[in-house]
VODO-270150 format. One record per residue (C-alpha): residue number from 1; x, y, z. Coordinates in steps of 0.2 Angstrom, whole numbers. Layout:
VODO-270150
rec vextor->NUM, u->X, v->Y, w->Z
...
END
This chain:
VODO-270150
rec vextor->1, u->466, v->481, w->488
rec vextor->2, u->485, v->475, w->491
rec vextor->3, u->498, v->489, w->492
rec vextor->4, u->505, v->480, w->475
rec vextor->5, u->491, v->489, w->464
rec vextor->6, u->489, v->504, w->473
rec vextor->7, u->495, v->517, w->459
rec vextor->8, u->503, v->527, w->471
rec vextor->9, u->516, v->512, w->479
rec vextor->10, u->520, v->508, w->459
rec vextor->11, u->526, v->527, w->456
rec vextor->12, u->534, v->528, w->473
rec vextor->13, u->543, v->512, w->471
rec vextor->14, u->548, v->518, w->451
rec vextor->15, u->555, v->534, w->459
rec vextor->16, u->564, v->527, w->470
rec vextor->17, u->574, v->513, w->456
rec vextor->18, u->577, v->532, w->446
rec vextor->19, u->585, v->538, w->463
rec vextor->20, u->594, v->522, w->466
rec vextor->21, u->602, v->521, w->449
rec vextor->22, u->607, v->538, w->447
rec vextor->23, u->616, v->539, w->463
rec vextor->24, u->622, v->520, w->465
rec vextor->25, u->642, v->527, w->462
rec vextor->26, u->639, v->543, w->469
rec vextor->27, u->654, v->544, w->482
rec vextor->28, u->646, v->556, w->493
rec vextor->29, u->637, v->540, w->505
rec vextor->30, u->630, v->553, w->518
rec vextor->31, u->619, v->562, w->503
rec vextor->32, u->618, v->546, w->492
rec vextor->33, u->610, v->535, w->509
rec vextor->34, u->600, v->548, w->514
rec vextor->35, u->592, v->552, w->496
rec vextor->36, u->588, v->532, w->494
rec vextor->37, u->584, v->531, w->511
rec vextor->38, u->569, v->543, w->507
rec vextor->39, u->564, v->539, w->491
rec vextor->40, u->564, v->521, w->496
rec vextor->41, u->553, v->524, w->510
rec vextor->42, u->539, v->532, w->502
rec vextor->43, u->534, v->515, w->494
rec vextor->44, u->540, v->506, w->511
rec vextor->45, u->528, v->516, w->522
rec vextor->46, u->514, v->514, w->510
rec vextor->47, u->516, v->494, w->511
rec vextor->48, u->520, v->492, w->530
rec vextor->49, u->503, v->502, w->532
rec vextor->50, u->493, v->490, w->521
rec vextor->51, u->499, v->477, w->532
rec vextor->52, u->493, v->483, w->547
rec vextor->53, u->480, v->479, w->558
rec vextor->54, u->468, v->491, w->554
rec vextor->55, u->464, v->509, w->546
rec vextor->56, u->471, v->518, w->561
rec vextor->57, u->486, v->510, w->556
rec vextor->58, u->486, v->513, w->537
rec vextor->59, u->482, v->531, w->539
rec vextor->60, u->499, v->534, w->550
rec vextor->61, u->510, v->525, w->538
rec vextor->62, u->503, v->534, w->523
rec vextor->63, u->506, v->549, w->535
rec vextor->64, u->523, v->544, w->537
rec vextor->65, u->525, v->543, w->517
rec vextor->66, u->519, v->559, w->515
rec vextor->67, u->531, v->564, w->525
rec vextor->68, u->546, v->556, w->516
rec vextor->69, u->540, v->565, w->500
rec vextor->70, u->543, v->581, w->509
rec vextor->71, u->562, v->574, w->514
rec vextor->72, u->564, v->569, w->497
rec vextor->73, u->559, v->584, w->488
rec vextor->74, u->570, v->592, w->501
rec vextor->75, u->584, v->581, w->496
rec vextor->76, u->580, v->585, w->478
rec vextor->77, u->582, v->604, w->480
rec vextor->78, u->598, v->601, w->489
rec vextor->79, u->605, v->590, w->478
rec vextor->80, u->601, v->604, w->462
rec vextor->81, u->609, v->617, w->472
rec vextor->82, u->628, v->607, w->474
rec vextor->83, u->625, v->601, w->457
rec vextor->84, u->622, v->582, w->461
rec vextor->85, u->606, v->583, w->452
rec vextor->86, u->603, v->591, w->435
rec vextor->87, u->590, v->603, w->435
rec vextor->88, u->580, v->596, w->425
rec vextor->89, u->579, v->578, w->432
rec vextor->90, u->577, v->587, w->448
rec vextor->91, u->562, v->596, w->442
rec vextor->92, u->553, v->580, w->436
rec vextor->93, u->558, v->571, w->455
rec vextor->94, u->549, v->587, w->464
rec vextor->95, u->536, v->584, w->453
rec vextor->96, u->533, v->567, w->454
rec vextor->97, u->535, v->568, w->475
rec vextor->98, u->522, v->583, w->475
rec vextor->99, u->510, v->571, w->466
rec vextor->100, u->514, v->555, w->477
rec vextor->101, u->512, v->567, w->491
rec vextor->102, u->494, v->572, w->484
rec vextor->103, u->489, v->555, w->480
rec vextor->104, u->492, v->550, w->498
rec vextor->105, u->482, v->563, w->504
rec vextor->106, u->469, v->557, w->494
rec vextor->107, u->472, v->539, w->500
rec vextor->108, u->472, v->544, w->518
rec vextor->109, u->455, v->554, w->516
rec vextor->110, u->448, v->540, w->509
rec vextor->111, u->453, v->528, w->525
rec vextor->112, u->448, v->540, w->537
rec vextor->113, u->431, v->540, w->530
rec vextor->114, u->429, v->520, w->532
rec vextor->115, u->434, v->523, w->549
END
């Protein structure tokens, strides 16, 4: 299956246009690039693993993904705190990374048992 109908890189890539479009005149660049830049590379990770060589290689990128949720949620938290992000848009990003991150988790387990 190509990255393109993975469920998971469809909801990380939607995320990541929310987050582009609400901060897009933000003039705070250090918070605003750092935001995009990990919403933007949840889906990133997730496609560069699909093109790899093998299921090694997919599993570390979806790792890496995983990861970027964890940033991002961060970012969110941060962002709610110094009132940059309404609360309850917030609320609905932290969800929507904890899920990306499970749905990863999932994916990964699934590679790691073809391996």
């Amino acid at each position: 299956m190509r990255f393109e109908e993975l469920e998971v890189w469809k909801r990380a890539a939607r995320l990541s246009v929310c987050i582009y479009q609400t901060f897009r005149e933000s003039r705070d660049f250090g918070f605003r690039d750092q935001i995009t830049r990990s919403s933007l590379s949840i889906a990133s990770n997730i496609a560069e693993g699909d093109e790899g060589v093998g299921e090694k290689d997919r599993i570390r990128f979806l790792n890496y993904a995983k990861g970027s949720c964890g940033e991002l949620r961060t970012q969110i938290y941060i962002g709610m705190q110094i009132g940059y992000i309404e609360r309850h848009t917030g609320s609905q990003w932290v969800e929507e990374a904890h899920e990306l991150s499970r749905m990863l988790y999932g994916l990964m387990k699934h590679f790691r048992g073809r391996q």
